[in-house]
C-alpha positions in Angstrom: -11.6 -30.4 -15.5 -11.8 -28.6 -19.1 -14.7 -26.6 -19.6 -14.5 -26.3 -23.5 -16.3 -23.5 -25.9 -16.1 -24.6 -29.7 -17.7 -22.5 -32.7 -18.9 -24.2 -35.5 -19.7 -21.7 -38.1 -20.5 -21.4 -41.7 -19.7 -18.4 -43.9 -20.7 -17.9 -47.8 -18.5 -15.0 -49.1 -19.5 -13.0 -52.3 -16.5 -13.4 -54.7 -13.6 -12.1 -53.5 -9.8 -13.2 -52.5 -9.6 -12.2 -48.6 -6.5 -14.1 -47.8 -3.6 -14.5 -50.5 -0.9 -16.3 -51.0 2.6 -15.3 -52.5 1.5 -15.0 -55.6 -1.5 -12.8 -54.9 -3.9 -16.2 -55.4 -6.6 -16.9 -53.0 -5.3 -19.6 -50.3 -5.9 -23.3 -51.4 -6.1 -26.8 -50.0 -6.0 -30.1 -50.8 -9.0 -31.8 -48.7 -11.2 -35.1 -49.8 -9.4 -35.3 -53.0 -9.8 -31.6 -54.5 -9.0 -27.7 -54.1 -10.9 -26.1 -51.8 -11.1 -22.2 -50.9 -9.0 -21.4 -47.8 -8.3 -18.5 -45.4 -5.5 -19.5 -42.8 -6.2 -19.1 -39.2 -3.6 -16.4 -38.7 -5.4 -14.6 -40.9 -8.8 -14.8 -38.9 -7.0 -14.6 -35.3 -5.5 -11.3 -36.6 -9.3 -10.2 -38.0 -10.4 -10.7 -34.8 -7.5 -8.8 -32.9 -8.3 -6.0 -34.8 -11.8 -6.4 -34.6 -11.5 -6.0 -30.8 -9.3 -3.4 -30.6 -10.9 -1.1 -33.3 -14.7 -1.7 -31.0 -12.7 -0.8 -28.0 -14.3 -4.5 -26.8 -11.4 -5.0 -24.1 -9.6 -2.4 -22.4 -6.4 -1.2 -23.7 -4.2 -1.9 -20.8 -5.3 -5.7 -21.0 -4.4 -5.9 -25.1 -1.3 -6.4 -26.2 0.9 -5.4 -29.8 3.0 -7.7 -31.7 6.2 -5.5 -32.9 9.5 -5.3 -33.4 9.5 -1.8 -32.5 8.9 -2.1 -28.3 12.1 0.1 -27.7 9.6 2.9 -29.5 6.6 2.4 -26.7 9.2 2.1 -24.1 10.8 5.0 -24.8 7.6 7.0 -25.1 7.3 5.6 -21.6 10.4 6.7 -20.3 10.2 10.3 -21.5 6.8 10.7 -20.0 8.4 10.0 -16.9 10.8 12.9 -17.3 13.7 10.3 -18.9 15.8 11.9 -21.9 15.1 10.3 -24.7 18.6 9.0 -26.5 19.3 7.7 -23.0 16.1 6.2 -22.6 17.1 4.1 -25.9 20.1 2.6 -24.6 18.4 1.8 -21.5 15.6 0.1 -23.1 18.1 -1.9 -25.0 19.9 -2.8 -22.2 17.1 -3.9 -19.9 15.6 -6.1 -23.3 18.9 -7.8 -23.8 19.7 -8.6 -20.5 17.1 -10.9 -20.7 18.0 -12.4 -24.0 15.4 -10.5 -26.1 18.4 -8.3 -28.2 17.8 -5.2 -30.0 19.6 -6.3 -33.6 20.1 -2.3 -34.9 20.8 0.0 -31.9 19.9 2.4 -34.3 16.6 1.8 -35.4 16.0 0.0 -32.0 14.4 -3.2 -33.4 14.2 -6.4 -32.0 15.7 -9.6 -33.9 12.3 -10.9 -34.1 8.2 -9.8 -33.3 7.1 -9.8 -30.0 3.8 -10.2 -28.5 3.9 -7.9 -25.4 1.2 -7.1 -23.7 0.4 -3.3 -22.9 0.7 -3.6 -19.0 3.8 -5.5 -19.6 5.2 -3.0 -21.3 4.4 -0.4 -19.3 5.7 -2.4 -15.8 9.3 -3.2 -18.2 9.4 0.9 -18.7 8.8 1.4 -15.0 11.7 -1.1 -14.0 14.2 0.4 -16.4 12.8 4.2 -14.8 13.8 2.5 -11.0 16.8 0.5 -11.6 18.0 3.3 -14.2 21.7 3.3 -13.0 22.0 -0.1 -13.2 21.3 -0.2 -17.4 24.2 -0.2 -19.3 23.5 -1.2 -23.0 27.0 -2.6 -24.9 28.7 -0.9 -27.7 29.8 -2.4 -30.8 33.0 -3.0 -31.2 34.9 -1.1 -33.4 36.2 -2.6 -36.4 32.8 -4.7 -36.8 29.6 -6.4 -34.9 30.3 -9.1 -32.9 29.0 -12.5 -33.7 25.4 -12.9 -32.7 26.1 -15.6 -29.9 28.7 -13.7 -28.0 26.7 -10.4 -28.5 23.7 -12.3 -26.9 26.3 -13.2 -24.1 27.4 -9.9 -23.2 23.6 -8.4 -23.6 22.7 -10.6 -20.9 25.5 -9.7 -18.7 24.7 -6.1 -18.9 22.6 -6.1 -15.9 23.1 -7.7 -12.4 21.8 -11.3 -12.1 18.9 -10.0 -9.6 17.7 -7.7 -11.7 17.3 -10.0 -14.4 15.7 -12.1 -12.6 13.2 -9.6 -11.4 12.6 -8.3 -15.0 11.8 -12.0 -16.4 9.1 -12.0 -13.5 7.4 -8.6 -15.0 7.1 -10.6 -18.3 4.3 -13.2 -17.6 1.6 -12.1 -20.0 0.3 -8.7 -18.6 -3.3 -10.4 -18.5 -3.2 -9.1 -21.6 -6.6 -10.9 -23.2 -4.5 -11.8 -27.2 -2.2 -13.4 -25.6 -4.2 -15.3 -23.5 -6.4 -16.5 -26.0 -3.8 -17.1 -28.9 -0.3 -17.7 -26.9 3.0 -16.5 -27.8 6.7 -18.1 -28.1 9.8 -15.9 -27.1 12.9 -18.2 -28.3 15.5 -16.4 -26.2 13.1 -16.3 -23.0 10.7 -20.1 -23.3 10.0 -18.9 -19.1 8.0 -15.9 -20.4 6.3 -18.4 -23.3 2.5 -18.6 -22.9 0.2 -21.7 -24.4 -2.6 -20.7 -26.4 -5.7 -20.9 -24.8 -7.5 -21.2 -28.3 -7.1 -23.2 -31.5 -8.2 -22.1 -34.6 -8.5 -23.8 -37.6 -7.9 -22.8 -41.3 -11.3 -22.1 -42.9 -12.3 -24.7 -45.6 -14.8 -24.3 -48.0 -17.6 -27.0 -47.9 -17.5 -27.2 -52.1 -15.1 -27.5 -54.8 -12.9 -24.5 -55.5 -13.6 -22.7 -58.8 -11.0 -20.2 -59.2 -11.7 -17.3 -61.6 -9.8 -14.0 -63.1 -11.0 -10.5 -63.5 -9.1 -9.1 -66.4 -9.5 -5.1 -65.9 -8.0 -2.1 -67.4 -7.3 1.9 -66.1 -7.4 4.4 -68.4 -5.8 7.6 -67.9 -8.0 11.0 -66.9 -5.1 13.4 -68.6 -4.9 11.8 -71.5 -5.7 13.6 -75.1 -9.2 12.2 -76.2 -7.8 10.5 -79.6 -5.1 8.1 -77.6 -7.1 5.3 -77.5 -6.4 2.2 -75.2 -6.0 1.2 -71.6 -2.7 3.2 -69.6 -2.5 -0.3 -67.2 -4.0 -3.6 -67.4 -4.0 -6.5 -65.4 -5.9 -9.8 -63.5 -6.8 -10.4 -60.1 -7.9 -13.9 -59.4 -10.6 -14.5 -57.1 -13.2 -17.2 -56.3 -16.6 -17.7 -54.0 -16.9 -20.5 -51.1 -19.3 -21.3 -48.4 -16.7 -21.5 -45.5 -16.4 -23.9 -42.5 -15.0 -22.1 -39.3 -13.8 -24.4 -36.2 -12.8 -22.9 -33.1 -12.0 -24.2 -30.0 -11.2 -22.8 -26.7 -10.4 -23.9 -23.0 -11.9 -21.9 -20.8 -9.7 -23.4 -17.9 -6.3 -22.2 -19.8 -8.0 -18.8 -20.4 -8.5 -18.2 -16.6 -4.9 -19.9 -15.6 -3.5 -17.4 -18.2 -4.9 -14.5 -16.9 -4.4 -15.0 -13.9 -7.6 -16.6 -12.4 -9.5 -12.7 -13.2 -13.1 -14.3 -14.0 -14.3 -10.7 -14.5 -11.2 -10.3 -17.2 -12.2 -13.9 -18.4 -15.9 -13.1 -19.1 -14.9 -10.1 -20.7 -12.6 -11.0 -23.4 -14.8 -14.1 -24.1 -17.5 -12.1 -24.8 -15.5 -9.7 -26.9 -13.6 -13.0 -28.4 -17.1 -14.9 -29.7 -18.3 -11.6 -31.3 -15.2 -11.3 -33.4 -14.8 -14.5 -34.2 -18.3 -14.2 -35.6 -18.0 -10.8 -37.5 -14.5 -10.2 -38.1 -13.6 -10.3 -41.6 -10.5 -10.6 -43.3 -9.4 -7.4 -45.5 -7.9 -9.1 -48.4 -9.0 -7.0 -51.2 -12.0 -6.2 -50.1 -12.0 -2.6 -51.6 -12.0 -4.2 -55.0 -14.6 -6.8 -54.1 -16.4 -5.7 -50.6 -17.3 -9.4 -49.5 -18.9 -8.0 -46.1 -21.1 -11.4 -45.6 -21.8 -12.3 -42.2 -22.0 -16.6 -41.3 -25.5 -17.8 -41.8 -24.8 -20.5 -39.5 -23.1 -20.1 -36.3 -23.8 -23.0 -33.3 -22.0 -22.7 -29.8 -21.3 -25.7 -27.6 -20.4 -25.4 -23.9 -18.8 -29.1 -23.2 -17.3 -29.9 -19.8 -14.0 -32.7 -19.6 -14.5 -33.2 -23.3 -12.2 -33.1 -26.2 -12.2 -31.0 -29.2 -14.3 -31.8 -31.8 -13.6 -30.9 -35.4 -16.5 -31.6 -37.8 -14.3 -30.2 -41.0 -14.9 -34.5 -42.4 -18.9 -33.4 -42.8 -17.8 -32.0 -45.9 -14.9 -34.6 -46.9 -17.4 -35.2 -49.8 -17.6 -31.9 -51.8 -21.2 -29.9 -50.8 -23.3 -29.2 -54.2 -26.2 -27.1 -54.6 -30.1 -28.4 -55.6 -32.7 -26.9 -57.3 -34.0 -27.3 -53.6 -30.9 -26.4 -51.3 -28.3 -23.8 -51.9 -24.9 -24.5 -51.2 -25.0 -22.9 -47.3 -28.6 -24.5 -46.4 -26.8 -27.6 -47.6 -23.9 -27.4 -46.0 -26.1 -26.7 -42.7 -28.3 -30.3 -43.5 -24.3 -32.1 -44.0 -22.8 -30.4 -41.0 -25.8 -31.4 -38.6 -25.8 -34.7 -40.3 -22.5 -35.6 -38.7 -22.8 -33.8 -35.3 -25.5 -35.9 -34.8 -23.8 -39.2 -35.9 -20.7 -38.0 -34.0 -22.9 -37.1 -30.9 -24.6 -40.5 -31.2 -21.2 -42.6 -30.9 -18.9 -40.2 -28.6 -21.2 -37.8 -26.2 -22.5 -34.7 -26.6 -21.7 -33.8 -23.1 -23.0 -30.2 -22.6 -25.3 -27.6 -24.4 -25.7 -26.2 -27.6 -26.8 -22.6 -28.9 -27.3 -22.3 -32.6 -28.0 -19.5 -34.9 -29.6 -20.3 -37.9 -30.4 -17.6 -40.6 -30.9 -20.0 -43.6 -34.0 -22.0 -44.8 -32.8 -25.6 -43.8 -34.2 -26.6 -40.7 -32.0 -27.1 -37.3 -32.4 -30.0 -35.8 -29.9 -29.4 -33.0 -29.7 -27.8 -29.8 -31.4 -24.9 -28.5 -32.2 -22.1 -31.0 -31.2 -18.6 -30.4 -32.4 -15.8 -32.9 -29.8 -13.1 -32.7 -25.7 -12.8 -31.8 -26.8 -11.2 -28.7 -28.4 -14.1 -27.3 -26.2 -16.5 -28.4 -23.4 -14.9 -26.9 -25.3 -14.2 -23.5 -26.2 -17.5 -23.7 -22.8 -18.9 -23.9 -21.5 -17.0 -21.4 -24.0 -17.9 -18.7 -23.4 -21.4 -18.8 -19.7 -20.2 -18.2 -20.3 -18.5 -15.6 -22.4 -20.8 -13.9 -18.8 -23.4 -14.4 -16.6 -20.7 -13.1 -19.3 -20.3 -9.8 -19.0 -16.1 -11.2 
């Protein structure tokens, strides 16, 4: 049966442009009809990545690193077990293209694309190549030019013996690596070692209309003689202020199945996983603007065989502030407004925590009064379904 966890939270940022798009403008969408303020969810799953690893929330050995540069750990690896370190290369390359992930500059030792390798992985794929060291042969180019990608993938995989390649694609299955539990990864060249998300995250929406503004500003050089008069650079930054909506949802069933039925592990990185979902911030100029404002409205359910519930349509009809409401305690009184009517027609089906800091009054389940309680909270109902 699913045991689901889904955050609804609302976030009012001070001006700002925490997640931009190619042109430097703060992400955008089209949603009831006009622009609204967005930060994707790649950027608030990578917030709350680092957010983890930076609080030391989750062991390193059960975190993993999304690079092209593996060949770099697993040489580091290698040498501390008394390999040489050229060698260690070639052998790294080897045992990574034997199993279709190829290293596209020998040189630089970089993989085609990023992967999401978890530390312990890593650390078991240096420990193969350091036992089955003779058996690592990494291909040369040819002379006269590269071969073509396909038949360089070809002879990559046949550089090591069918068994061991075999027993390598075993030692990639996650690592119980908590990131990749949660968020999932694809490996095109290996779909065995591909791991489905555990979470979904959606893009954050702002609840109102999305007024974008410019800050013309201008630097003026320290050195300069005192009668040059005028600004050295000048530019505009664009930037705009939202009351967010944040949706998360997570299966705590898929999270266990991924790492590998650990409940301890499980508990763990959902406890550090709800806190950084709640204060992880994106960095997007935030030295120019320093938007550190935490969600005045954060509610937890803990649903059992029950589907995802997105309440994003609450604000379908752009949120405006009253003499009597500002534009978060409204968005609370609209969000509420259509648990309720959605609770009313489908099923609530399980308890809810809420955290309420604004002025509009909750009417929904059970009031908590800090982040701490609401996250112990949580995860006592969780481990009451896991029988922890």
């Amino acid at each position: 049966m699913k045991h689901l966890i889904e955050l609804h939270i609302l976030q009012n940022f001070a001006p700002s442009n925490l997640n931009r798009d190619d042109t430097g403008s703060p992400k955008d969408a089209f949603f009831g009809g006009v622009r609204r303020g967005r930060i994707s969810s790649q950027c608030l799953k990578r917030a709350a990545r680092e957010y983890v690893r930076a609080g030391g929330l989750v062991p390193p050995e059960h975190m993993a690193r999304r690079t092209k540069r593996v060949t770099e750990e697993l040489v580091r690896a290698l040498q501390a077990r008394g390999r040489p370190e050229a060698e260690s290369l070639h052998k790294a390359i080897a045992a990574l293209g034997g199993v279709g992930l190829k290293v596209k500059d020998a040189e630089e030792g970089k993989t085609e694309y990023l992967l999401f390798l978890g530390q312990a992985e890593v650390e078991r794929v240096a420990e193969f190549i350091d036992r089955h060291w003779d058996a690592l042969n990494a291909q040369a180019e040819p002379e006269g030019g590269k071969r073509k990608a396909k038949d360089a993938k070809k002879e990559a995989k046949a550089a090591i013996p069918p068994e061991l390649k075999k027993a390598l694609e075993k030692v990639l299955d996650g690592g119980r690596a908590v990131d990749v539990a949660l968020f999932g990864r694809m490996l095109a060249d290996l779909p065995q070692a591909n791991q489905e998300a555990a979470c979904q995250v959606a893009h954050a929406l702002s609840t109102a209309a999305l007024e974008r503004e410019f800050d013309f500003y201008t630097a003026v050089d320290d050195l300069k003689p005192d009668d040059n008069a005028g600004a050295d650079m000048l530019g505009t930054v664009e930037f705009g202020s939202s009351c967010f909506y944040r949706y998360v949802a997570l299966d705590v069933t898929k999270l266990r199945e991924n790492l590998q039925g650990d409940d301890e592990l499980v508990l763990r990185g959902l406890e550090a996983f709800l806190r950084a979902m709640v204060k992880a911030k994106s960095s997007g100029k935030q030295n120019s603007f320093a938007a550190h404002n935490d969600p005045e409205y954060v509610a937890v359910t803990v649903r059992q065989g029950a589907d995802p519930r997105n309440l994003a349509n609450a604000f379908e009809k752009p949120v405006r502030p009253s003499p009597a409401l500002s534009l978060t305690e409204a968005s609370v009184e609209r969000l509420e407004a259509r648990w309720e009517k959605l609770a009313a027609a489908y099923g609530q089906n399980g308890p809810a925590f809420v955290l309420n800091l604004t002025d509009a009054q909750s009417r929904l389940g059970e009031p908590v009064e800090s982040l701490d309680e609401l996250i112990g909270r949580t995860l006592a109902e969780v481990r009451a379904g896991l029988g922890a």
